[in-house]
N, C-alpha and C positions, 0 to 999 in steps of 0.2 A: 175743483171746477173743470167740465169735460168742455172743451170748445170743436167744438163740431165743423163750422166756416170760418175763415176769415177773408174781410173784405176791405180791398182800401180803395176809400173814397176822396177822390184829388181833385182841386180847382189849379190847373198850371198852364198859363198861355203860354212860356216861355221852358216849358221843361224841367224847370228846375225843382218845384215842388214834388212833382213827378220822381224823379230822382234821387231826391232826398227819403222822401215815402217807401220805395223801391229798397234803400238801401236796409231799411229799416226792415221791412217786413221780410227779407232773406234771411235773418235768423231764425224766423218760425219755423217750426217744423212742419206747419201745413201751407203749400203754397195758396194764397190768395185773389182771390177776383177784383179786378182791377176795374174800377168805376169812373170815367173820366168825365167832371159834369162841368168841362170849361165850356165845351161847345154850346153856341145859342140855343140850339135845336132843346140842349136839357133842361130849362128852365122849367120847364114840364113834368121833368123824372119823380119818383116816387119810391118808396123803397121803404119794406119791412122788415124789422130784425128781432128776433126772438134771443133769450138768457144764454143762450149756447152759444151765441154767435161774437166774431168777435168784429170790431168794427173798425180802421185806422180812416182818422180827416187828418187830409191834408189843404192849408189855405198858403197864399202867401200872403205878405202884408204890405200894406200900400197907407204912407202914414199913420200909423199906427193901427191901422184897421183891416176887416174884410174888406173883400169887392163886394158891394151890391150884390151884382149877376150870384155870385157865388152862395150871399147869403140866401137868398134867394130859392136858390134848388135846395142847398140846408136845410131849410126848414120846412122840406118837406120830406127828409126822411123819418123813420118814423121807429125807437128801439120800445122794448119791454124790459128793463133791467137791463141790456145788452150792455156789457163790456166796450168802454171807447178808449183807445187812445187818442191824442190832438197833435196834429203836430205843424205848427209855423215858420213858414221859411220867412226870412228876411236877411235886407242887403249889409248887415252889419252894422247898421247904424241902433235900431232899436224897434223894438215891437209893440212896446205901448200896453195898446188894451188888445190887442188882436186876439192872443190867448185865452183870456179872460172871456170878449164877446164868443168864442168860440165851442167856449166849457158852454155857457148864458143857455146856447142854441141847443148844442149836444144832451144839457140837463133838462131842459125844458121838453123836449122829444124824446123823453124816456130810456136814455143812455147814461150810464155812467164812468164819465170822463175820470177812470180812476190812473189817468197817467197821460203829460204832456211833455214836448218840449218844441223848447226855440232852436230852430237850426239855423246856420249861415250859411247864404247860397250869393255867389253873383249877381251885384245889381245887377236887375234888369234893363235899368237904364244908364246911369255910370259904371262902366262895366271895369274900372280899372278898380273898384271899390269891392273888397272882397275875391280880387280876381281868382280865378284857381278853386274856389270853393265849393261844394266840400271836396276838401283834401284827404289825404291820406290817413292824417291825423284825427279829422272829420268822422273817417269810416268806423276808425277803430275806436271811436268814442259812442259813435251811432253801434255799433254790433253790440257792445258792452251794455248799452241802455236795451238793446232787443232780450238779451237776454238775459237780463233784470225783469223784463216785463214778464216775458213767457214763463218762467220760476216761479215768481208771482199769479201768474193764473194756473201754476200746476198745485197749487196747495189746495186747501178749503177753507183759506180765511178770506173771510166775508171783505168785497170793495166794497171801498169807498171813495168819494168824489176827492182829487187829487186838490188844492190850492195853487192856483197862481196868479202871479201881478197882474196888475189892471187897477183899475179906477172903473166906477158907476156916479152920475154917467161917462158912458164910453169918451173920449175926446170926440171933437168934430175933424170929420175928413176933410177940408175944403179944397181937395184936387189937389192936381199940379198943374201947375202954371202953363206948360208948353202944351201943346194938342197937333197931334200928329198931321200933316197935311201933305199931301201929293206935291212933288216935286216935276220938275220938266220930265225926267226921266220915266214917270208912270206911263204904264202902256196901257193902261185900261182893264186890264185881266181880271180885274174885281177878286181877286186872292183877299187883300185884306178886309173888304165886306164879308166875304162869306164866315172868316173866321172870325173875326171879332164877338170874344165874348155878352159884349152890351148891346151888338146890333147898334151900332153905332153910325156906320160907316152906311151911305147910299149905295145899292145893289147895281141899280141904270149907271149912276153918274160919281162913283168912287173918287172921280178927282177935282171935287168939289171939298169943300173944307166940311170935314167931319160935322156932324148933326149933333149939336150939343144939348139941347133943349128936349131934343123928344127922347132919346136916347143918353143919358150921361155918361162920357166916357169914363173907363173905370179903371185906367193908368194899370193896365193889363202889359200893354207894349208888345201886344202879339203881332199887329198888324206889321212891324216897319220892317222885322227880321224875315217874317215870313213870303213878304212878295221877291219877285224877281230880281228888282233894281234895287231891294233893298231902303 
């Protein structure tokens, strides 16, 4: 099999899915076009891949699930037989169906998910939880699985759709509990409206408590790291 592109596609408010994806795709021999569809603005994006091409998603996981927003622009990219890897960051604790929903989308969109994994990254929000990660140990596990893969599409034997855990139906997300809210210290700069992947956040009046109802927050946690006061 001759792979012509490759392209990775990453849903990462925090970086780290980003990073993980990153470290992954430096063992290919062809460097990759990097597709960043956190931002609001891509809910819109669209994207076509033909048999040559090769594809890496990157999600992270948020109780055992996609984000919404993420799924969202997913499902509209669009393969022909194209080659996918999957790949799931989460804080250590567990990934659930995330995988699984993620193959769901990739199969269904004419991609074949012949290769995933679950990586450990930094919660996002308890950040003492997996702190450090991925480590060192991290890299050279991820290099080792890159070049398994590319071995693998340098043959001519025929993929196929890889297996992994999950459950149908998916579990339910039912959030998390806390919802990020302007403290004294907000200046108004509207940073965390502009980035919040769900459009969550009011553009005018940001230090209002988050808008839950029209917008679902999607336990991204981009907003809190990314403004000034933090």
């Amino acid at each position: 099999m001759e792979i012509r592109n490759v392209t990775s596609i990453f849903f990462s408010p925090t970086g780290s899915t980003r990073r993980l994806v990153s470290m992954l795709s430096k063992t290919f021999p062809s460097k990759p076009r990097e597709v960043d569809i956190t931002p609001y603005t891509q809910r819109g994006l669209s994207m076509d891949f033909g048999p040559d091409d090769l594809v890496l998603f990157g999600v992270p996981v948020y109780g055992g699930r996609i984000s919404s927003p993420a799924v969202q622009t997913l499902r509209r990219m669009q393969g022909s037989r194209t080659p996918a890897v999957l790949v799931a960051a989460y804080g250590n604790r567990e990934y659930d169906d995330a995988l699984l929903e993620l193959a769901d989308i990739a199969a269904a969109n004419g991609f074949i998910p012949f290769a995933a994994a679950a990586l450990i990254a930094e919660h996002s929000i308890m950040h003492s939880v997996a702190a450090g990660r991925p480590d060192a140990q991290d890299a050279k596990k991820i290099e080792a699985f890159g070049t398994q893969l590319w071995k693998k599409l340098s043959t001519s034997e025929a993929l196929s759709p890889v297996s992994v855990k999950g459950t149908r139906p998916y579990k339910e997300f039912g959030g998390v509990p806390m919802k990020p809210k302007a403290g004294r210290s907000c200046t108004g700069c509207g940073i965390c409206a502009a980035l919040c992947p769900a459009h969550a956040i009011p553009a005018n009046v940001p230090v209002v408590r988050i808008r839950t109802r029209a917008s679902p927050v999607c336990a991204a946690s981009r907003c809190v790291p990314s403004t000034p006061a933090g």
